[in-house]
N, CA, C and O atoms as a GROMACS GRO file, in nm:
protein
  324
    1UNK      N    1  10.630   7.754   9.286
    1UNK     CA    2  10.671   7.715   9.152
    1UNK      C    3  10.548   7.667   9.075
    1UNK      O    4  10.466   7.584   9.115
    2UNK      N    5  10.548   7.733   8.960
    2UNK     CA    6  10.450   7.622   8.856
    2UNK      C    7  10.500   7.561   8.750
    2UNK      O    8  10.608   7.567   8.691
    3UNK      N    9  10.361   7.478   8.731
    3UNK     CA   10  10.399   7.396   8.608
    3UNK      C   11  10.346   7.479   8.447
    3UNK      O   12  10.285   7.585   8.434
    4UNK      N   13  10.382   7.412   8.372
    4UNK     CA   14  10.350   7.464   8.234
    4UNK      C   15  10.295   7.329   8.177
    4UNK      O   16  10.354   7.221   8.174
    5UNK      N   17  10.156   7.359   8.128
    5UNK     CA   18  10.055   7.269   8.097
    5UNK      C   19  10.060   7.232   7.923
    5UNK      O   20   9.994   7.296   7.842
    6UNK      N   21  10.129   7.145   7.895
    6UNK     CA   22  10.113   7.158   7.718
    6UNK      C   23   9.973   7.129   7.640
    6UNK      O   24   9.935   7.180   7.535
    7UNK      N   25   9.888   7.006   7.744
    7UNK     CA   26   9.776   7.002   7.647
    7UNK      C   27   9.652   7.082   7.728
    7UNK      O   28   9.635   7.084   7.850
    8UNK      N   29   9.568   7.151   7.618
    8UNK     CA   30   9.474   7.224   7.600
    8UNK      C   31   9.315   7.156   7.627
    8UNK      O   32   9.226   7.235   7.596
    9UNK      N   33   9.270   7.035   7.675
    9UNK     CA   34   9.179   6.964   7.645
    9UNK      C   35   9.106   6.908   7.523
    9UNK      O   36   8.999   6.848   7.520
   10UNK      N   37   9.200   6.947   7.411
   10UNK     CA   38   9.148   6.893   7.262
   10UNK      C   39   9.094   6.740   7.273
   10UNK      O   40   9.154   6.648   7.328
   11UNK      N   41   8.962   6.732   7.206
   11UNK     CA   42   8.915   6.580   7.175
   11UNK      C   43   9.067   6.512   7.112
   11UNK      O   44   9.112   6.406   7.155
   12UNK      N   45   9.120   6.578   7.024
   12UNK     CA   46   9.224   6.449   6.933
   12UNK      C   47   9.358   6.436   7.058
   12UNK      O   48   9.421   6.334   7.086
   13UNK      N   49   9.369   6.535   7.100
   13UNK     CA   50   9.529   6.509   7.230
   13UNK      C   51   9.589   6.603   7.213
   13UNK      O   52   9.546   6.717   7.200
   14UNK      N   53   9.731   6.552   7.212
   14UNK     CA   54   9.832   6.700   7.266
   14UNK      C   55   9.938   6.668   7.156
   14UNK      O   56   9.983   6.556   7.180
   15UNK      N   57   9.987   6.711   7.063
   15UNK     CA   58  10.144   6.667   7.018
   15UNK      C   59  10.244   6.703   7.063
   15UNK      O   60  10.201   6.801   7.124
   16UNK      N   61  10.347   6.702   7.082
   16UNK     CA   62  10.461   6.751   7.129
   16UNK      C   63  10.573   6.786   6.968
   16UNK      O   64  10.606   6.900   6.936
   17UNK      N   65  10.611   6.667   6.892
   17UNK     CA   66  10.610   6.701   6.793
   17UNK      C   67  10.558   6.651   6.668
   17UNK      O   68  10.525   6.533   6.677
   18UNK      N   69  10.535   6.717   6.522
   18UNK     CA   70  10.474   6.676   6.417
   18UNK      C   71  10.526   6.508   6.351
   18UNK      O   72  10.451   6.411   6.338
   19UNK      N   73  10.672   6.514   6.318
   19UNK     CA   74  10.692   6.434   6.272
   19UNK      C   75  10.830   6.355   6.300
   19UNK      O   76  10.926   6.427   6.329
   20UNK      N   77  10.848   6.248   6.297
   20UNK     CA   78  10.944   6.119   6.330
   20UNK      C   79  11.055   6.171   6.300
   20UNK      O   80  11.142   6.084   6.310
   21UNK      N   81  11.105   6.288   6.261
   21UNK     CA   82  11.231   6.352   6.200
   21UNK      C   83  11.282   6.449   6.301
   21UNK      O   84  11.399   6.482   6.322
   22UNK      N   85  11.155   6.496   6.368
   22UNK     CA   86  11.201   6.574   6.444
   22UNK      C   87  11.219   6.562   6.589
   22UNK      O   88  11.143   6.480   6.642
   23UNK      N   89  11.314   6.634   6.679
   23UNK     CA   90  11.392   6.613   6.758
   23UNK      C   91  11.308   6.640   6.899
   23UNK      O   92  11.214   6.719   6.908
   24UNK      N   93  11.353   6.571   6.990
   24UNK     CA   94  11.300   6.558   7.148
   24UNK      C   95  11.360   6.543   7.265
   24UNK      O   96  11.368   6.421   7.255
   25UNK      N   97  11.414   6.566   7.376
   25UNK     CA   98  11.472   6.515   7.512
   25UNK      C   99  11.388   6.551   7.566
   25UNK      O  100  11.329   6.653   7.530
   26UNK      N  101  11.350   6.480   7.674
   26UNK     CA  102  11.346   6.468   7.822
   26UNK      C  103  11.426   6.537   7.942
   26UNK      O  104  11.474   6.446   8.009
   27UNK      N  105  11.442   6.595   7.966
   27UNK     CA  106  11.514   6.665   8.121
   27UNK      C  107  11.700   6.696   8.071
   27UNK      O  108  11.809   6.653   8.107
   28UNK      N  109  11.658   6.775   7.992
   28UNK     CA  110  11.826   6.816   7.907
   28UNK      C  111  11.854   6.705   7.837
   28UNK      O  112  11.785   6.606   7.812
   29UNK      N  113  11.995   6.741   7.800
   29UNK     CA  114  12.041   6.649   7.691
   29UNK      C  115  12.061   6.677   7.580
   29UNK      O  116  12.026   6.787   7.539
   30UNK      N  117  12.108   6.609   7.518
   30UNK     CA  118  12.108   6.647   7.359
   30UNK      C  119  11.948   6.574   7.290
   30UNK      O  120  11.912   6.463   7.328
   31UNK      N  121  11.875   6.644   7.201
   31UNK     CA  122  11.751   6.580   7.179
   31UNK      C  123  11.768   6.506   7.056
   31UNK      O  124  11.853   6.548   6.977
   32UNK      N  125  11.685   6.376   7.019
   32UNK     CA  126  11.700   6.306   6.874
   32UNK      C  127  11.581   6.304   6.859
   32UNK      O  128  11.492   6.350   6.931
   33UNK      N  129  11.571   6.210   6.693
   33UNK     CA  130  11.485   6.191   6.633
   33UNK      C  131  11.398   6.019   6.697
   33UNK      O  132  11.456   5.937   6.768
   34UNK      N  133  11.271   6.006   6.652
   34UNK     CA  134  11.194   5.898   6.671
   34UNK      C  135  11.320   5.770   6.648
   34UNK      O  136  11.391   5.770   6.548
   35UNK      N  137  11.332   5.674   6.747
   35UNK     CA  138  11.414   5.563   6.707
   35UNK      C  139  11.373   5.475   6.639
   35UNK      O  140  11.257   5.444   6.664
   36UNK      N  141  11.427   5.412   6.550
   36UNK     CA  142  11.392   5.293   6.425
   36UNK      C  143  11.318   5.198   6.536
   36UNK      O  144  11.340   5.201   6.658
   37UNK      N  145  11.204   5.091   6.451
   37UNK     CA  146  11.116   5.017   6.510
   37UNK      C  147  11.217   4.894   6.543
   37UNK      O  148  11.327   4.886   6.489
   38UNK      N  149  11.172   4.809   6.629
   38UNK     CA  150  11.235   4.710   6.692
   38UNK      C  151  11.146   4.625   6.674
   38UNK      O  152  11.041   4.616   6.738
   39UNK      N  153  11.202   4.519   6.540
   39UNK     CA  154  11.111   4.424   6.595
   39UNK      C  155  11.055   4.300   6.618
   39UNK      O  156  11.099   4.247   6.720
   40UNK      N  157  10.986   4.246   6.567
   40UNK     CA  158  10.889   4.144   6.658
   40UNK      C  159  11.027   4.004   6.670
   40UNK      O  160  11.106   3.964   6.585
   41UNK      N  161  11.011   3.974   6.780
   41UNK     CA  162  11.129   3.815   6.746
   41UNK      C  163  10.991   3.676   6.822
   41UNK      O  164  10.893   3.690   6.894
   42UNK      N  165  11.064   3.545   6.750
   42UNK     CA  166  10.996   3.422   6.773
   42UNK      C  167  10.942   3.423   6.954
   42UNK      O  168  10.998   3.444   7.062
   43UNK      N  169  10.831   3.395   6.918
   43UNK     CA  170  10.819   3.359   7.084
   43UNK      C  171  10.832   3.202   7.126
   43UNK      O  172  10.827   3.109   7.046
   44UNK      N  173  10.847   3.192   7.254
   44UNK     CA  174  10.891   3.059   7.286
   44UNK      C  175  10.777   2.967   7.408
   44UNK      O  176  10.753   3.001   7.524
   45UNK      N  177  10.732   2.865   7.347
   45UNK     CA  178  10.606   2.817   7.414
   45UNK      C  179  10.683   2.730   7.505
   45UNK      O  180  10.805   2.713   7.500
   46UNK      N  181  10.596   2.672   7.593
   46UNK     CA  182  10.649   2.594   7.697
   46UNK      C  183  10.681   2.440   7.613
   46UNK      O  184  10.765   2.368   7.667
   47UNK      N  185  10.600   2.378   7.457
   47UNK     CA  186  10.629   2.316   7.402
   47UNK      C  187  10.760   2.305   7.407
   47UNK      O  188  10.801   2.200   7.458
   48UNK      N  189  10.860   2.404   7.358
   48UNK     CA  190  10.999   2.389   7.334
   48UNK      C  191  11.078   2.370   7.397
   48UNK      O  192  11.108   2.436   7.496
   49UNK      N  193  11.138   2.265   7.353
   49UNK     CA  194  11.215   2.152   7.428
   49UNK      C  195  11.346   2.157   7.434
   49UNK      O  196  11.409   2.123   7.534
   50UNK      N  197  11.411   2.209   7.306
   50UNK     CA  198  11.539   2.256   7.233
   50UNK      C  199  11.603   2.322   7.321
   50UNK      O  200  11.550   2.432   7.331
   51UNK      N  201  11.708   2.310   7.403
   51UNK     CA  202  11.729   2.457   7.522
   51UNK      C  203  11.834   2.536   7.435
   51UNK      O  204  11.889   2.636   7.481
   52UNK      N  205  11.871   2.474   7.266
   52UNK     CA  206  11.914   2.614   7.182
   52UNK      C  207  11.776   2.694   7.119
   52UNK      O  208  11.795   2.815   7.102
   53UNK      N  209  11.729   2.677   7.106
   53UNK     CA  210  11.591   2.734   7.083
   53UNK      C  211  11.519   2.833   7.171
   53UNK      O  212  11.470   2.943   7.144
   54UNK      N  213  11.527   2.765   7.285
   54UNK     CA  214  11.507   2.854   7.402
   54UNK      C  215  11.598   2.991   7.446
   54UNK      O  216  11.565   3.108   7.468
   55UNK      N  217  11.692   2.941   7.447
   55UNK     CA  218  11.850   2.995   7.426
   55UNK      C  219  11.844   3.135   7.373
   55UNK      O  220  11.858   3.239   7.439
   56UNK      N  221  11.816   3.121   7.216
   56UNK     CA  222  11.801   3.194   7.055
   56UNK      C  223  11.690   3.334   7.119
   56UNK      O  224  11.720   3.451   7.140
   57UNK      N  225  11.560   3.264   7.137
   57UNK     CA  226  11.493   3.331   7.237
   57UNK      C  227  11.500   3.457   7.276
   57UNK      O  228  11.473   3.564   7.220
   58UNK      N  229  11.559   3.414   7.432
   58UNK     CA  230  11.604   3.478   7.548
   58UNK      C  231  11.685   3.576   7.466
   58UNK      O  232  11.632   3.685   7.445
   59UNK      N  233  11.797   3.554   7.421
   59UNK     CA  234  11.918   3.623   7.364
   59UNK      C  235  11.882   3.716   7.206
   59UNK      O  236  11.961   3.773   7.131
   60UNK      N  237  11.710   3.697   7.196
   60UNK     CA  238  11.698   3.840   7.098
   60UNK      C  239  11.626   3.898   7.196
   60UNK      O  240  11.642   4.020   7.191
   61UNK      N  241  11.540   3.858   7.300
   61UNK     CA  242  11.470   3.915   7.407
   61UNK      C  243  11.541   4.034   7.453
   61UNK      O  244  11.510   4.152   7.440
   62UNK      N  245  11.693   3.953   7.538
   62UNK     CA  246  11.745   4.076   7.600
   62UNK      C  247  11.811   4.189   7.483
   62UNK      O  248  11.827   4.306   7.518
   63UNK      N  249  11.851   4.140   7.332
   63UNK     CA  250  11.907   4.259   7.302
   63UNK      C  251  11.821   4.353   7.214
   63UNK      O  252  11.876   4.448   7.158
   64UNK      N  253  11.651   4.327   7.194
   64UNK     CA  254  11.555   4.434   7.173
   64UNK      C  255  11.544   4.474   7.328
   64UNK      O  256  11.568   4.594   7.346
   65UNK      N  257  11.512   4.399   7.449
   65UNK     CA  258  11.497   4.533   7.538
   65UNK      C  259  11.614   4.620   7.580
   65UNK      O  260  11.583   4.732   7.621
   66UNK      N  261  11.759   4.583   7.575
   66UNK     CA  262  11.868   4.658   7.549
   66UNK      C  263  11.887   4.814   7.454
   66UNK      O  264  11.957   4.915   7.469
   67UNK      N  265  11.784   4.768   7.353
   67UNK     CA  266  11.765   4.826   7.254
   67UNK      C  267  11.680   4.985   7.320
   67UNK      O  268  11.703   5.105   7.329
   68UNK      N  269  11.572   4.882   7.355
   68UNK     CA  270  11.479   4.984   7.445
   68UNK      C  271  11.521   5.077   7.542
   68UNK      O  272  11.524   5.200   7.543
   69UNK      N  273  11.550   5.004   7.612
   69UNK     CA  274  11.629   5.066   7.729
   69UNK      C  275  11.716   5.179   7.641
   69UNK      O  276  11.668   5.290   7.668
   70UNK      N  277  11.816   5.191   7.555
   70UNK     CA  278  11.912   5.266   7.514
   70UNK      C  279  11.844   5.382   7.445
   70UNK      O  280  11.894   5.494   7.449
   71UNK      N  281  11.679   5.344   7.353
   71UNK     CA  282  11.596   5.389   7.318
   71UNK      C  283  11.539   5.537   7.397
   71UNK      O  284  11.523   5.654   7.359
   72UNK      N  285  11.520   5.462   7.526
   72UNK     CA  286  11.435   5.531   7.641
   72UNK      C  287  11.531   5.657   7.698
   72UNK      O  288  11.507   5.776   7.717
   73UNK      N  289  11.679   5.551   7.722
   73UNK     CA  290  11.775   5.669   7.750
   73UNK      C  291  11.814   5.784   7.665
   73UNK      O  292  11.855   5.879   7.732
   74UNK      N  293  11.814   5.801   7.544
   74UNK     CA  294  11.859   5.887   7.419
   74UNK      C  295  11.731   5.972   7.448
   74UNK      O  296  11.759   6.091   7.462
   75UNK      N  297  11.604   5.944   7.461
   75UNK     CA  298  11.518   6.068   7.460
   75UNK      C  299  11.492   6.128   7.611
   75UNK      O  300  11.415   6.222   7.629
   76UNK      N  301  11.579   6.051   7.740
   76UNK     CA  302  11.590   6.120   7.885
   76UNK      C  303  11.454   6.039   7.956
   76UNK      O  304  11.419   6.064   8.071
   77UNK      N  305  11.413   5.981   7.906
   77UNK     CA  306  11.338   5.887   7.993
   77UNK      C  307  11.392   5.818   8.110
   77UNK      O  308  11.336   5.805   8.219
   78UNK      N  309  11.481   5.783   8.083
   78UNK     CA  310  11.558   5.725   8.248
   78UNK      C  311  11.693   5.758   8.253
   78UNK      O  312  11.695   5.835   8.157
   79UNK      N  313  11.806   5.757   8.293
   79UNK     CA  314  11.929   5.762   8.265
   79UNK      C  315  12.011   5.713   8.231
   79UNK      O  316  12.000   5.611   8.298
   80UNK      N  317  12.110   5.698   8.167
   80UNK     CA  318  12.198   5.566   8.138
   80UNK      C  319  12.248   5.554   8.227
   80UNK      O  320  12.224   5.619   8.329
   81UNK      N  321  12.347   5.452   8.211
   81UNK     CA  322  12.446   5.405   8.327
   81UNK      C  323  12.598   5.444   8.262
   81UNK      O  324  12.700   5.420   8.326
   0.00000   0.00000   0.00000
């Protein structure tokens, strides 16, 4: 069996596709477009004392990497569950 090599050794890289509109999967599937940015939430120093603060946190933590994760799955990067 072989493989099929997409990049060519170009100095700039390889694209796969041109632009954020256009569509992609991973190992079948239905393919989508680039997913909307996710982003930045408060970070939490060891200062903080508040355990709702801390709390607030954690609980945008897990639902941007939720995000990710669902992210990763839509273009076949890992599988869902």
């Amino acid at each position: 069996m072989t493989i099929e090599i997409l990049g060519t050794g170009q100095p700039d890289g390889t694209a796969v596709v041109k632009a954020t509109t256009e569509k992609i999967h991973l190992y079948g599937g239905t393919a989508v477009s680039q997913a909307a940015t996710i982003s930045d939430f408060a970070s939490v120093t060891v200062a903080d004392t508040a355990l709702s603060t801390t709390n607030t946190a954690i609980n945008a933590m897990v639902t941007k990497l939720n995000i990710l994760l669902n992210d990763l799955s839509n273009i076949g990067v890992h599988a869902s569950e």
